[in-house]
C-alpha positions in Angstrom: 80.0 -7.8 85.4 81.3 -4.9 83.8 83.2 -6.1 80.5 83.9 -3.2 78.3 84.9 -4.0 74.9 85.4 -7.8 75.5 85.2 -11.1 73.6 81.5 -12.0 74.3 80.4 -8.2 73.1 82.7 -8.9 69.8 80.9 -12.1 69.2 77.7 -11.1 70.1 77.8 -8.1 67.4 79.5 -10.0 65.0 76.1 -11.9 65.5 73.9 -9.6 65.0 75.5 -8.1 62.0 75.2 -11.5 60.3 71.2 -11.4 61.2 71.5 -14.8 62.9 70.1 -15.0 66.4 71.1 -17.1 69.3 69.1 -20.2 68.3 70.5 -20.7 64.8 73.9 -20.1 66.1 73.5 -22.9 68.4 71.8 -24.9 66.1 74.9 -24.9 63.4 77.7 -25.1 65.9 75.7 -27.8 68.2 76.2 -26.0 71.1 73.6 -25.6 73.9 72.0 -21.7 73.5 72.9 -21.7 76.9 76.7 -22.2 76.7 76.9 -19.6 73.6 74.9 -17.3 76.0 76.9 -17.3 78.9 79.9 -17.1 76.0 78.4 -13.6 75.1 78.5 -12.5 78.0 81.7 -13.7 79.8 80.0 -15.7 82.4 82.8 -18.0 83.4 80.7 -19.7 86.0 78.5 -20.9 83.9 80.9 -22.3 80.5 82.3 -25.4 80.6 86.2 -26.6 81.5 88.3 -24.1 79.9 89.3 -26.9 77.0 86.0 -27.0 75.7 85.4 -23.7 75.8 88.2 -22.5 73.7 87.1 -25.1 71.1 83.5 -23.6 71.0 84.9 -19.8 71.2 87.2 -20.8 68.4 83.9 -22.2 66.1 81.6 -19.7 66.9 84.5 -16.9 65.6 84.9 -18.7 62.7 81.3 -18.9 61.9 81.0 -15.6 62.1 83.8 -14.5 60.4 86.2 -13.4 62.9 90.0 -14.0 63.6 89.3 -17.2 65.7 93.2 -16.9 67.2 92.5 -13.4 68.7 89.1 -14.2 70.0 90.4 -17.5 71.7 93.9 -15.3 73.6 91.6 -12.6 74.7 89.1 -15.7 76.6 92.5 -17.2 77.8 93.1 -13.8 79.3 90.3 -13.5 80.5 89.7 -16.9 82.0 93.3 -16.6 83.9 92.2 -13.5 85.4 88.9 -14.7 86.6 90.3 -17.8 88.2 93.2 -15.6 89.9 90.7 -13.4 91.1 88.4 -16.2 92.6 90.9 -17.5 94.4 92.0 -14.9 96.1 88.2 -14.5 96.9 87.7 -17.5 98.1 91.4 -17.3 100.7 89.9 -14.3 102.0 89.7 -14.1 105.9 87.2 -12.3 108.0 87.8 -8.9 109.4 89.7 -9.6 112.0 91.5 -11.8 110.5 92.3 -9.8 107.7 93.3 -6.9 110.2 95.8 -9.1 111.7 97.4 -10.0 108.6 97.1 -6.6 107.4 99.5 -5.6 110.5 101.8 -8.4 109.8 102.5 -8.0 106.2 102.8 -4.2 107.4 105.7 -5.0 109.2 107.5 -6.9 107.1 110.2 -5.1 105.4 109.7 -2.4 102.5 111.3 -4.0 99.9 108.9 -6.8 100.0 105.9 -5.0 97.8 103.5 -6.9 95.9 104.3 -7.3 92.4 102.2 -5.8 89.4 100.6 -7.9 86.8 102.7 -8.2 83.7 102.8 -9.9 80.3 104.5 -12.9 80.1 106.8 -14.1 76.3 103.5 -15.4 74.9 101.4 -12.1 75.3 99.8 -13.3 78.5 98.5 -11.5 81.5 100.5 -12.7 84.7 98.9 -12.2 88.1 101.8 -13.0 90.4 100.8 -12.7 93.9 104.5 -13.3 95.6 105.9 -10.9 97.9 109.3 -11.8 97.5 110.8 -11.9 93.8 111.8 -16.0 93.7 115.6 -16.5 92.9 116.8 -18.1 90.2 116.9 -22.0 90.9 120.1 -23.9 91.8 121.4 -27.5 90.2 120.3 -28.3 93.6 116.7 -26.9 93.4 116.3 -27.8 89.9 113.2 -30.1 88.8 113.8 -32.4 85.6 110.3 -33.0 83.9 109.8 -37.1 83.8 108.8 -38.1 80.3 106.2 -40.2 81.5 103.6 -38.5 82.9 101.8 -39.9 86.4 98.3 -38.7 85.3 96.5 -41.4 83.4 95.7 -40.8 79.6 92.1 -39.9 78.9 90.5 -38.9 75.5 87.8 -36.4 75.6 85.2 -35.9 72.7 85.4 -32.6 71.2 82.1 -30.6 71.9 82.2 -29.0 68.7 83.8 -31.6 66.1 82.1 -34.4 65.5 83.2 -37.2 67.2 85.8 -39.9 65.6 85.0 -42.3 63.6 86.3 -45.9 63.3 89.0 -45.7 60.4 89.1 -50.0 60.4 88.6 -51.2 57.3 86.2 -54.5 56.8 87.6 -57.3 54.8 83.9 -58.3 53.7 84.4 -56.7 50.5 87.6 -57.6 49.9 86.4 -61.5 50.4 83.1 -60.6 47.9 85.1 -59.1 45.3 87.8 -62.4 45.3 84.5 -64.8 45.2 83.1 -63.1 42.8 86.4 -62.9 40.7 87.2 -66.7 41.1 83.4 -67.4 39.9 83.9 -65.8 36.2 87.3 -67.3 36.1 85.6 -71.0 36.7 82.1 -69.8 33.9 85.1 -68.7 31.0 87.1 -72.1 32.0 84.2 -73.8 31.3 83.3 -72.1 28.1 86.5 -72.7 26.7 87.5 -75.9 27.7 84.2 -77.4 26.5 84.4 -75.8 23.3 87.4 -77.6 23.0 85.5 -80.8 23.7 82.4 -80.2 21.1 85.1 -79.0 18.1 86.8 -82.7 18.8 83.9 -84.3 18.8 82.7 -83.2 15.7 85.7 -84.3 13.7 85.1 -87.8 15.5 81.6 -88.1 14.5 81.2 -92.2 13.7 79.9 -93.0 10.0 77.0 -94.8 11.6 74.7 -95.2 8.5 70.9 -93.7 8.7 68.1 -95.8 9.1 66.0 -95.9 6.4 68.2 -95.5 3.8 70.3 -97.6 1.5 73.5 -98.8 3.1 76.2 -97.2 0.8 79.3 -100.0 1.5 80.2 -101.9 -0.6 83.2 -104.7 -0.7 84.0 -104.1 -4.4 84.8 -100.3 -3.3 82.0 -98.9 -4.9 79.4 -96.6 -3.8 75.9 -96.0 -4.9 74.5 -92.7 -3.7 70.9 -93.0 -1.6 68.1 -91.9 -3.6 66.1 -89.2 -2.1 62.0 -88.5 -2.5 60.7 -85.0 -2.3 57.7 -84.9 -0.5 54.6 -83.6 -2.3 54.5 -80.1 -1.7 51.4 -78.4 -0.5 52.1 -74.5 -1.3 54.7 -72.3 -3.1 56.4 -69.0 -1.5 56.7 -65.8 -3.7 58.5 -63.3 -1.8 60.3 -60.1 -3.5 63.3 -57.9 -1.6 64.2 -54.5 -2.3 67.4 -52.8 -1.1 68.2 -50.1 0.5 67.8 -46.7 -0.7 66.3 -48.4 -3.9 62.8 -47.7 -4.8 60.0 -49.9 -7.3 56.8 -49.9 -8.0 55.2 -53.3 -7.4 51.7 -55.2 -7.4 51.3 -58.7 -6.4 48.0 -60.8 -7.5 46.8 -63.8 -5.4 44.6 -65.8 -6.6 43.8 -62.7 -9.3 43.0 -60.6 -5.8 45.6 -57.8 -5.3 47.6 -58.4 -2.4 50.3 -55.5 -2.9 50.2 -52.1 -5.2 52.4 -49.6 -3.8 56.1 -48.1 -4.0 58.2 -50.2 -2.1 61.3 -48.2 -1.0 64.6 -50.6 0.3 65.0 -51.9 2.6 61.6 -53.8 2.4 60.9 -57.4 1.9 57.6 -59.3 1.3 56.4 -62.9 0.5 53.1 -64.4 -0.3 52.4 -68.1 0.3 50.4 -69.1 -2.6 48.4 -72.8 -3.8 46.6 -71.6 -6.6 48.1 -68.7 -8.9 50.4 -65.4 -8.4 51.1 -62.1 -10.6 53.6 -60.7 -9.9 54.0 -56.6 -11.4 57.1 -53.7 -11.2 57.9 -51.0 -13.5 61.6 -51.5 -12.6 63.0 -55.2 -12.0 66.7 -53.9 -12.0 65.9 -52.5 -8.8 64.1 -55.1 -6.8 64.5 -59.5 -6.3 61.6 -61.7 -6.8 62.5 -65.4 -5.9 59.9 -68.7 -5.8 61.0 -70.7 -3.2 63.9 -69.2 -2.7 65.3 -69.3 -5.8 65.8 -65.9 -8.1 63.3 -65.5 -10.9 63.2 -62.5 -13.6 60.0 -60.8 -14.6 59.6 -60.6 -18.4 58.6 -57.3 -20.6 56.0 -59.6 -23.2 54.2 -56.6 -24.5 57.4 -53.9 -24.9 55.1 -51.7 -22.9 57.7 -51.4 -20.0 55.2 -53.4 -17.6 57.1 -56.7 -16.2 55.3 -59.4 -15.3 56.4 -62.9 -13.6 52.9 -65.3 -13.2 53.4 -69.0 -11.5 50.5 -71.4 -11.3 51.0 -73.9 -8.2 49.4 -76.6 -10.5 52.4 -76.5 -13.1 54.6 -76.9 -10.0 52.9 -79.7 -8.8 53.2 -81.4 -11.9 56.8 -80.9 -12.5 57.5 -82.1 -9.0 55.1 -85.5 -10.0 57.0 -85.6 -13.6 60.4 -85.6 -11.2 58.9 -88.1 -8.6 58.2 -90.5 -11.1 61.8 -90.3 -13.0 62.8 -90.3 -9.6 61.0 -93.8 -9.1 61.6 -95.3 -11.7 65.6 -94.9 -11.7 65.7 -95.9 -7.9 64.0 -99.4 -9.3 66.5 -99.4 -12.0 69.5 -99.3 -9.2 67.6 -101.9 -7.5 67.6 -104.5 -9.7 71.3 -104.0 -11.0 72.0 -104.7 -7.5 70.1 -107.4 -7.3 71.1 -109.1 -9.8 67.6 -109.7 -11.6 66.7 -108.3 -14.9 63.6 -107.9 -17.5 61.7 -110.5 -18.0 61.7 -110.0 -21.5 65.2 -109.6 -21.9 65.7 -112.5 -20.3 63.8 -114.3 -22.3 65.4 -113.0 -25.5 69.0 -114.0 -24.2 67.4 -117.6 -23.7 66.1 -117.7 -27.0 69.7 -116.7 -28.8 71.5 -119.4 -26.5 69.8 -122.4 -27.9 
């Protein structure tokens, strides 16, 4: 089929140029090698309907770079022409047949000639195969399109673009993100409303009194505050703190064992759990805390020598705390028997002894 300079021989060189063979252009358009192949080379037999085929004409030009709108009017031209020309093929008589209407339209009158193609308003080649140049149409004659249309609507998938997608939109999340919204509101409702409940409660704690101890009413309105024992303690803690950007040097003795000899730089803390004896050594006490049992001591400078030294023997603190325990003791027996009513025996006796 001679073609000249047509579409198919524009896109097929446009193809080339871009070094992509017939393969990968059917493997990024999605079009069968077979379709773009007939494409090239203006087989109209073998493309498909002429709807699909100005879709895949109009891709491939744009893949390769081409004016897609030009490419796609010179198929429509083309296609028109080819479909003229197979019908008038396909009416064709035999040669007799053909003889006999060769003679007929021979004597018809001169003046009915067939008409030359032309191009139509759009651009378009017009084959027009009427003898007779058709009169303008009467009010009579004239045909009014119908706005409904007697052929029934069908929608065709697009060879080329992808197929349409479903644009519904699920309510699943919606109904997830309302659950899950409805859930935190009920967890903070909770949080604050109980509390609400534990702050009340606490300022409507009963005065229930402990068991164990010494019940502190009493009908004359007067109030005798529980005694309290220590328990016998079993070690002592000497721990030291150092702030930060602060630096001392320090050693610590347990026992006379060294436990600690180094520059302590803040922020560092340390403490030593000690039942027999503890040293404790810095060069600079403004700069570092040393506490027994929590409460602050101060090392003391004994010699002038600039060494300060803070020693505690867990003996001497268990005596105190016996010395207190017994004081302790013995004034909790005290409260007792004023409450009791009782008194010493010997002063007892005395105030006998001056009433006779």
């Amino acid at each position: 089929m001679a073609r000249g300079n047509s579409y198919g021989d524009i896109l097929r060189n446009a193809r080339k140029r871009s070094g992509m063979n017939l393969s990968d252009a059917a493997y990024r358009l999605r079009i069968r090698p077979d379709i773009l192949r007939a494409i090239e080379e203006c087989d109209y037999a073998r493309m498909p309907p002429r709807g699909y085929t100005r879709n895949m004409i109009s891709s491939y030009a744009k893949l390769l770079g081409l004016n897609p709108g030009e490419i796609t009017q010179m198929y429509l031209d083309g296609a028109y022409a080819f479909e003229v020309g197979r019908v008038r093929h396909d009416e064709s008589t035999p040669s007799a047949a053909r003889a006999q209407a060769g003679r007929q339209r021979a004597s018809r009158s001169e003046e009915q000639t067939e008409r030359e193609p032309y191009r139509n308003s759009r651009g378009r080649t017009v084959y027009d195969d009427r003898l007779e140049k058709p009169s303008r149409p009467t009010s009579g004659s004239r045909v009014h399109l119908s706005r409904n249309t007697s052929l029934p609507s069908r929608q065709y998938t697009n060879l080329v673009a992808a197929p349409k997608q479903n644009l519904g939109f699920s309510k699943l999340p919606y109904i997830i993100a309302i659950a899950v919204i409805v859930i935190l509101l009920i967890i903070i409702a909770v949080f604050v409303l109980g509390g609400k409940d534990d702050a009340s409660a606490e300022g409507q704690t009963p005065n229930v009194p402990v068991a164990g101890l010494t019940d502190t009413s009493n009908p004359a309105g007067t109030t005798t505050p529980p005694t309290v024992i220590d328990v016998k303690p079993t070690s002592a803690i000497v721990s030291f703190e150092v702030a930060s950007g602060e630096s001392s040097y320090i050693e610590v003795y347990v026992d006379e064992v060294c436990k600690f000899a180094e520059t302590a730089s803040g922020p560092t803390n340390k403490e030593f759990e000690i039942t027999g004896t503890c040293s404790f050594v810095t060069t600079n006490p403004s700069k570092v805390t040393v506490m027994l049992d929590g409460e602050v001591v101060e090392p003391l400078d004994e010699d002038g020598d600039g060494v300060y030294v803070f020693d505690v023997d867990f003996a001497d603190i268990l005596d105190e705390w016996e010395a207190e325990n017994a004081k302790a003791k013995a004034e909790a027996a005290q409260q007792d028997q004023s409450q009791d009513g009782t008194s010493d025996p010997d002063a007892q006796a005395s105030s006998d002894s001056s009433a006779n």
